[in-house]
C-alpha positions as CSV (number, residue, x, y, z in Angstrom):
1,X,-138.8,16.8,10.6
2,X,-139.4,16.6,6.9
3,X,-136.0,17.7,6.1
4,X,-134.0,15.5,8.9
5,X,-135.7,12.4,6.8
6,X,-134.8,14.0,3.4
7,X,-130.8,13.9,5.0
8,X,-131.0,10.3,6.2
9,X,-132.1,9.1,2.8
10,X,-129.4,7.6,0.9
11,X,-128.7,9.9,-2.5
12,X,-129.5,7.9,-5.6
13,X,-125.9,6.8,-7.2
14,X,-124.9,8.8,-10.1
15,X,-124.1,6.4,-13.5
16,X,-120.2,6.8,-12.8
17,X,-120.3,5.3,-9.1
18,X,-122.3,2.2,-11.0
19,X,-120.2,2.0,-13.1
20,X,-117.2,1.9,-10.8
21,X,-118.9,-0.6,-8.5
22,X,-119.5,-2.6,-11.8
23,X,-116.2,-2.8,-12.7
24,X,-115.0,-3.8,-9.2
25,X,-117.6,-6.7,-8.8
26,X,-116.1,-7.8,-12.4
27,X,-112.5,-7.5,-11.1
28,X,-113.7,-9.7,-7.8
29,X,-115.5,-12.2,-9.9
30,X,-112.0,-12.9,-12.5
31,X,-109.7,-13.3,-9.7
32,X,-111.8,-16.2,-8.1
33,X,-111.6,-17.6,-11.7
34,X,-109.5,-19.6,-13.7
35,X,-109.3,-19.9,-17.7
36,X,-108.7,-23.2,-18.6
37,X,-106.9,-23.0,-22.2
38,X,-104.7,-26.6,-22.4
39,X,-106.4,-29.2,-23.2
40,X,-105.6,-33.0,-23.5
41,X,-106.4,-36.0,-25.4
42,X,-106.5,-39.2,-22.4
43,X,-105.0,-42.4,-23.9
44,X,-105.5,-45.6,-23.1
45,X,-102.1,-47.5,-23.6
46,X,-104.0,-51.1,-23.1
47,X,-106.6,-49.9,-26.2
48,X,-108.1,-53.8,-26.1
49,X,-109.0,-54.0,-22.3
50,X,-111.0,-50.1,-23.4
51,X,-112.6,-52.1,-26.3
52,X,-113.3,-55.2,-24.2
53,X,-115.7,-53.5,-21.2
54,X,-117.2,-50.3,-21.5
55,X,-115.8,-48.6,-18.5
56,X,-118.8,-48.6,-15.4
57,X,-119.6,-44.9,-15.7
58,X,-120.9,-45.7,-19.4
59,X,-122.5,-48.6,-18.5
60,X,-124.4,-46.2,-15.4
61,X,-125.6,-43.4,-18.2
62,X,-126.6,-46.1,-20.0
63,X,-128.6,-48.2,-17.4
64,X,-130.5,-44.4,-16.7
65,X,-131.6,-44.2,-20.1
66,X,-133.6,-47.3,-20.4
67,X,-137.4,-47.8,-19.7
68,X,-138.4,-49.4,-16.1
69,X,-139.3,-52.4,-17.6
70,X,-135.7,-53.1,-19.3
71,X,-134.0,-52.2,-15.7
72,X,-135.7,-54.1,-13.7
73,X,-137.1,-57.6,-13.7
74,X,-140.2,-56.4,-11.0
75,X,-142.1,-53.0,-10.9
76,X,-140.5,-50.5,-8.0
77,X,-143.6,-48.7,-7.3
78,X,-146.8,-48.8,-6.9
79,X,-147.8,-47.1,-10.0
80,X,-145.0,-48.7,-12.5
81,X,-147.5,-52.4,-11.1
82,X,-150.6,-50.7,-13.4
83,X,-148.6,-50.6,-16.8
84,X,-145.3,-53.5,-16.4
85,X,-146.9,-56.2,-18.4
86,X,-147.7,-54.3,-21.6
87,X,-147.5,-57.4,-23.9
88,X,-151.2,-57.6,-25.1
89,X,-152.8,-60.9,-23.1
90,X,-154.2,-62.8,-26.7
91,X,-152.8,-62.9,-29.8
92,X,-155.9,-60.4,-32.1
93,X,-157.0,-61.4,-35.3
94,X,-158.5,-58.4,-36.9
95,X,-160.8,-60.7,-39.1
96,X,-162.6,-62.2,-36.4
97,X,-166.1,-59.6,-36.6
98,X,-166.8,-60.7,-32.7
99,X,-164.4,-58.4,-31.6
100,X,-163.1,-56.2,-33.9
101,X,-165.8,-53.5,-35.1
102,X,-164.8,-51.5,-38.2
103,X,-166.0,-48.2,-38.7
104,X,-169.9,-48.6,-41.4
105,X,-170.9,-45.9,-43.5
106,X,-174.2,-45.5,-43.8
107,X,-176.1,-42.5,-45.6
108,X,-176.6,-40.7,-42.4
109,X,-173.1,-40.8,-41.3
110,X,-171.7,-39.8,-44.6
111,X,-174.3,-37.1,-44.0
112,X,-173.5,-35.8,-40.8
113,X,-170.0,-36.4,-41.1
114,X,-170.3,-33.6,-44.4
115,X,-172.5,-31.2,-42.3
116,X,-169.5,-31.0,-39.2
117,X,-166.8,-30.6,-41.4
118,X,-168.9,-27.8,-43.2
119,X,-169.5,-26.3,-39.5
120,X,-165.7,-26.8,-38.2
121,X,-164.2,-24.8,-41.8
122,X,-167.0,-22.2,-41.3
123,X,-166.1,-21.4,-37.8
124,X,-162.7,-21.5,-37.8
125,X,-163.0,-19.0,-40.9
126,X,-165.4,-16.5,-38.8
């Protein structure tokens, strides 16, 4: 039984049979192909109606490259609703103190701010 299986198996191909079947899948793949070696400038003989109106294929890459908000006059989706108004609601003055909080030193935060960067180099060095 053992050697009735051993027959069945298929022999592994030797390197010249690949390389054979190589060169025959390369020989099927170039006849499907075409080299393309001529090449063409295209001239517009009306150069001012070219200059006039960008032709509508230019004008569609275009139109895909902008932001939502510069396509469209209304949000699409749902989600495009939370961020299409992204003009800021009031006019901020920075020297009003009511709502604009700068960042105070004191001597505890000058402190601590000392003591993390101390523990941030001394990790990253360890």
């Amino acid at each position: 039984m053992a050697s009735a299986k051993q027959s069945k198996e298929k022999d592994p191909a030797d390197i010249v049979n690949q390389n054979a079947i190589h060169i025959e899948t390369i020989k099927k793949e170039n006849r499907s192909q075409k080299v393309y070696t001529l090449f063409n400038v295209w001239t517009n003989v009306n150069e001012e109606e070219f200059h006039d109106e960008p032709p509508l294929f230019l004008m569609a890459i275009h139109r895909a490259c902008l932001e939502p908000t510069k396509k469209y006059t209304h949000p699409q989706t749902e989600s495009q609703e939370i961020g299409w108004i992204s003009r800021p609601l009031m006019v901020s003055d920075r020297s009003d103190r009511r709502l604009n909080w700068s960042r105070q030193n004191s001597e505890i935060t000058k402190y601590m701010d000392a003591a993390w960067r101390l523990k941030e180099q001394t990790q990253n060095l360890g």
